[in-house]
Every structure is written in structure tokens, then in C-alpha cells.
Backbone as CSV, one residue per row, in Angstrom:
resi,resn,N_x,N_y,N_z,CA_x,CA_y,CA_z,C_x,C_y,C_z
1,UNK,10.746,-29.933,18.610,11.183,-29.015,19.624,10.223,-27.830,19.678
2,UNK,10.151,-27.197,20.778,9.002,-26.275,21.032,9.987,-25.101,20.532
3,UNK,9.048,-24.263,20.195,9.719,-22.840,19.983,9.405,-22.074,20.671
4,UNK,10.043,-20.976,21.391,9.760,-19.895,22.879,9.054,-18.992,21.846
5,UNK,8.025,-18.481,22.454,7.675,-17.612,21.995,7.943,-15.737,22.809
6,UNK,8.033,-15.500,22.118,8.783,-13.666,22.328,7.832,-12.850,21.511
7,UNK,7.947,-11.987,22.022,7.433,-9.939,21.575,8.031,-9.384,20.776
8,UNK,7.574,-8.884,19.719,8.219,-8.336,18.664,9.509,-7.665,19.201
9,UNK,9.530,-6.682,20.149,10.339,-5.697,20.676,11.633,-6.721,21.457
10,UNK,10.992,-7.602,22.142,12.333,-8.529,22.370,12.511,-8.975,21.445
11,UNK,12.284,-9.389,20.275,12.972,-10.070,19.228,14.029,-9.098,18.599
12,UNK,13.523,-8.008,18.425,14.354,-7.227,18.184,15.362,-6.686,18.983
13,UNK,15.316,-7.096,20.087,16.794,-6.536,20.824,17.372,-7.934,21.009
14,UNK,17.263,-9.413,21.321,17.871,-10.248,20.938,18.513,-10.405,19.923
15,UNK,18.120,-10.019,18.388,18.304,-9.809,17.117,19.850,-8.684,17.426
16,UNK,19.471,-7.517,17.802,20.528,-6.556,17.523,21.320,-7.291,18.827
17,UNK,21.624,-7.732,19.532,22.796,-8.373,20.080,23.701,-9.171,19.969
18,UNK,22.728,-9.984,19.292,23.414,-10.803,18.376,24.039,-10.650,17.411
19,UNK,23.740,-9.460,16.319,24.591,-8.623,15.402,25.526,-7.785,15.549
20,UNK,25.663,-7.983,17.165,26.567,-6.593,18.011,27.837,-7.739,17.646
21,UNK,27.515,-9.235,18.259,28.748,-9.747,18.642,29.677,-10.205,17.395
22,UNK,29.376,-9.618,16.115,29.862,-9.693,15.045,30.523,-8.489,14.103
23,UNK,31.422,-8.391,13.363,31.819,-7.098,13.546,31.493,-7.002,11.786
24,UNK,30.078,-7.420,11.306,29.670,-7.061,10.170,28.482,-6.147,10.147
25,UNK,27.989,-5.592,11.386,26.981,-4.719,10.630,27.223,-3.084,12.036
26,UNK,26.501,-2.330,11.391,27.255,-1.073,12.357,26.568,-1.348,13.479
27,UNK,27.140,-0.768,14.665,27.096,-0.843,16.281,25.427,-0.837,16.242
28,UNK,24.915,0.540,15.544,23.341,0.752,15.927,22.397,0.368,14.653
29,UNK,22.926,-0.983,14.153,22.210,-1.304,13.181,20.362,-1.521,13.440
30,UNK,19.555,-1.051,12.580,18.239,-0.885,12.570,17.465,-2.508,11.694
31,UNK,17.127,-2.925,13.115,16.593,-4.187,13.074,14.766,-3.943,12.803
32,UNK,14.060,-4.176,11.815,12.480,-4.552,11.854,11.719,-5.787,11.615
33,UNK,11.259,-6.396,12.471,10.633,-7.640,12.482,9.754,-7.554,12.103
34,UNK,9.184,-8.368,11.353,8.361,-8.586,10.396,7.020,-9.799,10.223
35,UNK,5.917,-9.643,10.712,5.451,-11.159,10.916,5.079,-11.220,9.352
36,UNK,4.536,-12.865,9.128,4.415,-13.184,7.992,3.891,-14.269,7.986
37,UNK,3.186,-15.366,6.848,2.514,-16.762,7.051,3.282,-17.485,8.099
38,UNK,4.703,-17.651,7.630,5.797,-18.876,7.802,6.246,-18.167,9.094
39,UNK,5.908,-16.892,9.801,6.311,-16.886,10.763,6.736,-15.138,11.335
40,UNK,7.700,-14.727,10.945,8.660,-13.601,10.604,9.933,-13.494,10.260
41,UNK,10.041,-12.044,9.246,11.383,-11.911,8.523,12.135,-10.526,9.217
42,UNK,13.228,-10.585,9.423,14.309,-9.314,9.843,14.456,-8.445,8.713
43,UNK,14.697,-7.522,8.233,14.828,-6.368,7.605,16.143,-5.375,8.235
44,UNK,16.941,-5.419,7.989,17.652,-4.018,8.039,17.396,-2.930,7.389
45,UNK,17.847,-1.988,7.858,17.530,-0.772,6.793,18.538,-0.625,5.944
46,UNK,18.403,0.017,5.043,18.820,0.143,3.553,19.666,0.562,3.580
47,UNK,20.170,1.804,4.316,21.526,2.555,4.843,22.360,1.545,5.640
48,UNK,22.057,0.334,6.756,22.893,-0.222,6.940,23.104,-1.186,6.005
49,UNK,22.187,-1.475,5.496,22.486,-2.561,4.024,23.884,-2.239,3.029
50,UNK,23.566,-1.068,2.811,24.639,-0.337,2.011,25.954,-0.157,2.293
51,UNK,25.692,0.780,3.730,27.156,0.782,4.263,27.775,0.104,4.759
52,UNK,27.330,-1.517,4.844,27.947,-2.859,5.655,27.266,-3.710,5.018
53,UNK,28.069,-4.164,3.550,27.202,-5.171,2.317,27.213,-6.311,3.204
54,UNK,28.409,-6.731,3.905,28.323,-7.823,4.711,27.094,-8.214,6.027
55,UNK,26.434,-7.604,6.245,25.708,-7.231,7.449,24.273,-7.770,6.447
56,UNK,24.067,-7.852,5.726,22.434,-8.494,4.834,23.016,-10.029,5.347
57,UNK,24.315,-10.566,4.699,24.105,-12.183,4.616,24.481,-12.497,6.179
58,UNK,24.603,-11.633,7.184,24.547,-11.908,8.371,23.255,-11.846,8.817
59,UNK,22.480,-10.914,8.779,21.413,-10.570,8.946,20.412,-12.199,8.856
60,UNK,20.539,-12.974,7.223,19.936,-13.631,7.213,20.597,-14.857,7.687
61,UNK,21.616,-15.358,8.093,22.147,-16.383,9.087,21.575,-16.355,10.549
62,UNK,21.661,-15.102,11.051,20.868,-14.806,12.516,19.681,-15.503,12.623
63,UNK,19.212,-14.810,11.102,17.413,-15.075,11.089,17.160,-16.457,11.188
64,UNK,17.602,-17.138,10.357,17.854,-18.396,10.408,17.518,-19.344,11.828
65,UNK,19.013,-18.893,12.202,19.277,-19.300,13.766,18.078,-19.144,14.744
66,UNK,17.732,-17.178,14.518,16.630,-17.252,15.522,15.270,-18.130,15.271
67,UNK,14.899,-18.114,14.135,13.844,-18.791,13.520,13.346,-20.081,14.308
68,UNK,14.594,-20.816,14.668,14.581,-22.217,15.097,14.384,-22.023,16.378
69,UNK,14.101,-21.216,17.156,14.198,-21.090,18.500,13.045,-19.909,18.904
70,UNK,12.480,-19.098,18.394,11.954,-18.108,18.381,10.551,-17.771,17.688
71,UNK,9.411,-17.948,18.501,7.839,-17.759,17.426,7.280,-16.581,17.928
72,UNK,6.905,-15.370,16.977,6.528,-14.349,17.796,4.909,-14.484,18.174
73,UNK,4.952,-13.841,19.373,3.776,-14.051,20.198,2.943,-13.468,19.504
74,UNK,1.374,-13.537,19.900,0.223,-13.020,19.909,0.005,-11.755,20.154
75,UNK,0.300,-10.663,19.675,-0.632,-9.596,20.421,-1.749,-9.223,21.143
């Protein structure tokens, strides 16, 4: 299957919408995409990490999900 490729900045607001429709991480949770060999990794910040322990193992289910569907573009 092909993977769409997207812009860091849309990945990241696809990302936080998708975390909206779940009621584990806060409303304005701070999403950073991350490229890397294998592709890219999501990051929350540490303050939402903390104050919504549940919101990390969501975080990395999303990632997951988006992963399979999602290659970030070229700059």
C-alpha cells in the first residue's frame, strides 16, 4: 500500500485531532514530529506527559496508526 505523503505541520494537526477525539490527553496537547531513519516519531511534551499519564500510550497507538498511512514529505 502506498503511503500519502504530508508536511510536517499537517502531520501535526492531523495528529492533534486525532488526540482531540479521545478524552486522554489535554484539549491543547503539544504534538512534535520528529523525522528519523524508519520514518518519524510524535513526542508530546513532558507537561502533557505528566499531567495526562494516559495520553503517552495514546500518543503511541495514534503513531502507530498514522505511521501506516502517513510518510513525511521532502522539504
Amino acid at each position: 500500500m502506498t503511503k500519502t505523503q504530508i508536511s510536517n505541520a499537517d502531520l501535526v494537526w492531523v495528529f492533534t485531532e486525532t488526540l482531540r477525539s479521545f478524552g486522554d490527553c489535554a484539549p491543547t496537547v503539544s504534538i512534535a514530529i520528529v523525522p528519523n531513519k524508519g520514518g518519524w516519531t510524535a513526542i508530546a511534551s513532558r507537561k502533557d506527559r505528566k499531567n495526562y499519564p494516559r495520553c503517552a500510550k495514546r500518543v503511541e497507538e495514534v503513531q502507530t496508526e498514522l505511521r501506516e498511512i502517513y510518510v513525511l514529505a521532502k522539504d
